[in-house]
N, C-alpha and C positions, 0 to 999 in steps of 0.2 A: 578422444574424450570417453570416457568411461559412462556407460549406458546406465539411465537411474534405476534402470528394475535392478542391478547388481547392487545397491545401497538396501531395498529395501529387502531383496534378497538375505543379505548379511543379518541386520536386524533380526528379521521375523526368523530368520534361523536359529540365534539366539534365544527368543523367545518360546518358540517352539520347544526348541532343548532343556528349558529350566521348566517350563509347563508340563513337560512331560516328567522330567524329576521330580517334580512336586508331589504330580498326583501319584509315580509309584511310593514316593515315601509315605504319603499324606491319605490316600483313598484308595489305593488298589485296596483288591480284596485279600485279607487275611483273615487263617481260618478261627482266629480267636484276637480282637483287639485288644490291649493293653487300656485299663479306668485311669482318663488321668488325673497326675496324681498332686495330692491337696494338703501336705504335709506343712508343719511350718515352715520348714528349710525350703520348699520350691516356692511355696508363696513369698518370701520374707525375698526370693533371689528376684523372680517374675516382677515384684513392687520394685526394684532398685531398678530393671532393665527397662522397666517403662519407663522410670524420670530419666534415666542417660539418656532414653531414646527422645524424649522431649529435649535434652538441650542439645542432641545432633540435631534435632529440627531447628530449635532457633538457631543454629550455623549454618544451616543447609539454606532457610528462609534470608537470611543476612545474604548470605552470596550471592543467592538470586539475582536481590535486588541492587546489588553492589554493581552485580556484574550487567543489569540492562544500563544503570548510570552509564559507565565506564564505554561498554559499546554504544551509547549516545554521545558519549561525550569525545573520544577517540575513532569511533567507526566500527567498520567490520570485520569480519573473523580474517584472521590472517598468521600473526606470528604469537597470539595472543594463549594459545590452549593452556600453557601454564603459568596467566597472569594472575594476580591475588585472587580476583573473586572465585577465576573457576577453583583455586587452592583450597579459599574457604568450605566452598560445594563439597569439592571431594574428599574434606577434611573431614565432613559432616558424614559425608557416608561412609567411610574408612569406621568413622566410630562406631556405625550403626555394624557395619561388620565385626568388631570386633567386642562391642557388648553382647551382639548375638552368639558370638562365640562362647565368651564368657560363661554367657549362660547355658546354653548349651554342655558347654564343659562340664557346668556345676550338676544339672539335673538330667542330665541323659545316662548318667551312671545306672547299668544294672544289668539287670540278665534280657536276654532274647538277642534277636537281629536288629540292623539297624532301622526296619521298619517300626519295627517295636516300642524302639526307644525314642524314637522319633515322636511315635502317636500319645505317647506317654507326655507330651509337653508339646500339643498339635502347635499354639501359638509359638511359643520360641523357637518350635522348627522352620515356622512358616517365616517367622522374622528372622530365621538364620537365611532360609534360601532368597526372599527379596532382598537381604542386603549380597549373597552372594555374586545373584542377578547383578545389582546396580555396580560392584565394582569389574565384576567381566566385560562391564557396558561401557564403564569410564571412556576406553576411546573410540567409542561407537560416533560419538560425535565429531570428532575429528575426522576418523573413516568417512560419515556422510557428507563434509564438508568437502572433502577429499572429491568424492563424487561426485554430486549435487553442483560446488559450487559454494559462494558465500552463504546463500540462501538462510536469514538470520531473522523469519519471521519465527513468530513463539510456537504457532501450528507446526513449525520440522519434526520427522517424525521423533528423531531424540528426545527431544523437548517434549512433547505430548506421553513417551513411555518414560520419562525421569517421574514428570507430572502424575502419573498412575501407581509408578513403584513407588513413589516418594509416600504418597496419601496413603496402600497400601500397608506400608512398614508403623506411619502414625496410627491408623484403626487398628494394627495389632499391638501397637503400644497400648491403646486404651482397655483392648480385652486382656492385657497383660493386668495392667493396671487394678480393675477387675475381678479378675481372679485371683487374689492376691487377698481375698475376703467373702463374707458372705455374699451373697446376689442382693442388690437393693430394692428397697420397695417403695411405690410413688409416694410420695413426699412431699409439702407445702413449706419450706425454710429459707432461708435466707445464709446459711452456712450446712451447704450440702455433705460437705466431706473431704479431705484431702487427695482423695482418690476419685472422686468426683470432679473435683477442681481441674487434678492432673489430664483426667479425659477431658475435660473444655479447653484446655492449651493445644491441646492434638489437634483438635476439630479447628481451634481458630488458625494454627498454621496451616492446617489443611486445606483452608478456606482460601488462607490469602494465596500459597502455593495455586489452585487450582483458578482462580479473577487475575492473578498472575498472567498466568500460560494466554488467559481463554480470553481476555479482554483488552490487553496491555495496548494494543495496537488501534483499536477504537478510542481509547481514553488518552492513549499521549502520543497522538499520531507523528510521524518525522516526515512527512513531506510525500512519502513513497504510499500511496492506498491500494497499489496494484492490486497487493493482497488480498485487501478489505470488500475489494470492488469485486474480487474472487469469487465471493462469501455471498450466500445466499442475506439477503437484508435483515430476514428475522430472526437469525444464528444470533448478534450480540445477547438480544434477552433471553432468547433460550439456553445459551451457555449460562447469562448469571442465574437464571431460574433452576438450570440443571445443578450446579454447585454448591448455591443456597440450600435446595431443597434436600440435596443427600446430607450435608455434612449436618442441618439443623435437626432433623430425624435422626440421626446415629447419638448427636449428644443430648437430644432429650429420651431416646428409650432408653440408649446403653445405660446413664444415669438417673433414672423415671425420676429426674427433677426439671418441674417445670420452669424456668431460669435458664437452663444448658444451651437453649439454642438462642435466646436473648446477650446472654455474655458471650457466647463464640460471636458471634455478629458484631458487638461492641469493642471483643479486642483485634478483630479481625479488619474494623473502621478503624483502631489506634494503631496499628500497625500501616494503613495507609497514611495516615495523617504524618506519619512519622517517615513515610519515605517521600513524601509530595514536599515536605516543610525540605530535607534533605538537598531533595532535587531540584527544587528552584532557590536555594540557596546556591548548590553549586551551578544549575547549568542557566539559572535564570526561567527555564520551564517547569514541568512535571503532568504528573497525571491526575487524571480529575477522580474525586472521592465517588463517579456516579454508584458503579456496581457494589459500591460498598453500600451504600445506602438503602441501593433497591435491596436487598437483601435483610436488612434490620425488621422493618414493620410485619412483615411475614414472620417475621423469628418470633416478634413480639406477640402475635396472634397466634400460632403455634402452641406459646408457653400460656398464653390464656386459655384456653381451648381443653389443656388440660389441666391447667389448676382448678378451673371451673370443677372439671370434673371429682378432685380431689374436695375438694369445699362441700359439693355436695352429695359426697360419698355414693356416687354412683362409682360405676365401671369406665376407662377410659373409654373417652370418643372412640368411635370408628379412625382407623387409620385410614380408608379412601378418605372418607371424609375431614380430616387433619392436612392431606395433600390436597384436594379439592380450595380448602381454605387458605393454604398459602399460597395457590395461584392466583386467588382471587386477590388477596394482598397485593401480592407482587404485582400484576397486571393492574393493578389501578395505581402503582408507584411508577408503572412505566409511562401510564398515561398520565400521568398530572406531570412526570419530567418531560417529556416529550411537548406537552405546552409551554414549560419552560423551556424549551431546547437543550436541557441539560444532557440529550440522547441522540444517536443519531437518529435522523427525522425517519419517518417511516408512513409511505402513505397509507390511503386508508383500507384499501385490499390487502398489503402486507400487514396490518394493524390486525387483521382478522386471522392472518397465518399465523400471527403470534400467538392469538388467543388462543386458535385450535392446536397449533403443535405443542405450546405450553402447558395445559393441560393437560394433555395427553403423557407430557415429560414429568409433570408431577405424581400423575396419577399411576404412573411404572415405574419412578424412583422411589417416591416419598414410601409407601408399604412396604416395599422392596427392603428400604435402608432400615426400616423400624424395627421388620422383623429379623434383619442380619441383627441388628443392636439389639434387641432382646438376646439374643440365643448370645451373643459376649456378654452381657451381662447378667444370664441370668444358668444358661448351660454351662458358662468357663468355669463357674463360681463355684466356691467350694460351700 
């Protein structure tokens, strides 16, 4: 049998190798960077590669979940690597490769090295190399299977580095999207913009792609909890808290509309509603809408928090203080489920793990993700 440090061995090699491409194209030091560039022809291409790269997400997000059915429904990995769903998947990323090309092709035209022209269109490079990455990776997950074993919880490490590339390739769709026009400025509307919109489609499939990976196993359990029982007890809400907290900070600054993190959380409940209704159609079971839930009222207080602010023409909130509040959100959604037993139970010493590691998980993402989405919305921007 094949030893498991040779699985992750392989992986992280990979990883290592595109990490390092990255930063020579992307950040090493050159003695003079290339101003990127804001003509209409790069913006008019940037705007097109964003929405292809949203509807390789809704293919990617389809397979996903086509494909946890299907291994519920039939079993475990086995002769299955290229049965519909994983097709859908890799169909999804094929494309993300090959609009990145596209683009690439159209706007990397010019004079210098190819550091040059690289940095000249930092986003579409960066979306050219994680789509590179995810199809080099394609049989990384059969290789760990290979390895490992069936081992088919959602934590494998494939499954956690699809999860990271995949969210990655969507947030540079949004600073695509972005860049593609002036920098936005906060806002009190009700129809934000079409480019606005576009950035909440990313964040909602982001969302579901990442309560996917990070929760699937709490909410529609199959009889096996080895796992779960793995798992440190306070991990479920810290994953939805961690999740929530990034992707609802990336669509309210990248977009300074107060709403962005209310609708990603709303279509990102319609998207579960839509695979539970599915799922117990076909299999008679499915998964419970919790983590979708806890995740909304936080959004909701978020996007108040700064409309306030916009009404009465002050300066936005403090972003600790913006993170500070949607834990506090969150951690009283955990605890009024938790009286319902809508959660898994948690006594009352781990109830206080949650509260301190939670906050702490907001209080290092939430700023973190605000001020990455500032700088795509307001640096990329022409």
């Amino acid at each position: 049998m094949i030893p498991e440090w040779v699985g992750w061995l392989a992986l992280g090699s990979l990883v290592v190798a595109f990490s390092a491409l990255a930063w020579w194209l992307l950040w090493s030091p050159l003695p003079s960077a290339p101003p990127p560039r804001y003509g209409p022809k790069a913006r008019r291409t940037r705007y097109v590669v964003a929405w292809l790269v949203l509807l390789s997400g809704v293919l990617f997000s389809a397979g996903a979940r086509w494909d946890e059915l299907w291994h519920r429904a039939y079993g475990g990995f086995g002769d299955d690597f290229l049965w519909p769903p994983h097709m859908l998947i890799y169909g999804g990323l094929a494309l993300n490769a090959g609009f990145a090309g596209w683009g690439l092709a159209r706007t990397l035209r010019g004079r210098g090295g190819l550091r040059e022209r690289f940095r000249a269109e930092p986003l579409l490079g960066l979306l050219g190399l994680i789509a590179a990455y995810q199809m080099a990776s394609i049989p990384s997950d059969l290789i760990w299977h290979v390895i490992i074993g069936p081992d088919i919880t959602a934590w494998s490490l494939p499954h956690v580095l699809l999860a990271v590339t995949t969210t990655g390739v969507w947030i540079a769709g949004a600073g695509l999207a972005l860049s593609s026009s002036a920098a936005p400025r906060w806002r009190l509307t009700f129809w934000p913009g079409r480019r606005s919109l576009l950035v909440v489609g990313l964040a909602a499939i982001a969302l579901l792609a990442l309560l996917q990976i990070g929760v699937t196993e709490w909410e529609w359990p199959d009889g096996d909890t080895a796992a779960i029982l793995q798992r440190p007890a306070w991990s479920y809400a810290v994953v939805v808290l961690a999740a929530g907290v990034v992707l609802a900070h990336t669509a309210v600054f990248a977009t300074r509309w107060p709403g962005a993190a209310t609708l990603t959380a709303l279509l990102a409940v319609a998207g579960q509603v839509v695979t539970i209704v599915i799922d117990r159609a076909t299999l008679g079971s499915g998964p419970m809408l919790s983590s979708y839930l806890l995740v909304l009222p936080p959004a909701i207080a978020l996007d108040v928090l700064y409309a306030m602010s916009i009404i009465r023409r002050a300066r936005p909130a403090s972003r600790v203080f913006g993170a500070l509040l949607y834990a506090l959100v969150f951690l009283i959604g955990v605890g009024a489920m938790q009286l319902d037993r809508a959660l898994p139970p948690l006594q009352p010493g781990l109830t206080i793990s949650v509260v301190i590691i939670g906050v702490l998980t907001a209080v290092a993402l939430g700023p973190a993700l605000s001020r990455f989405a500032t700088w795509l919305s307001v640096r990329q921007a022409a």
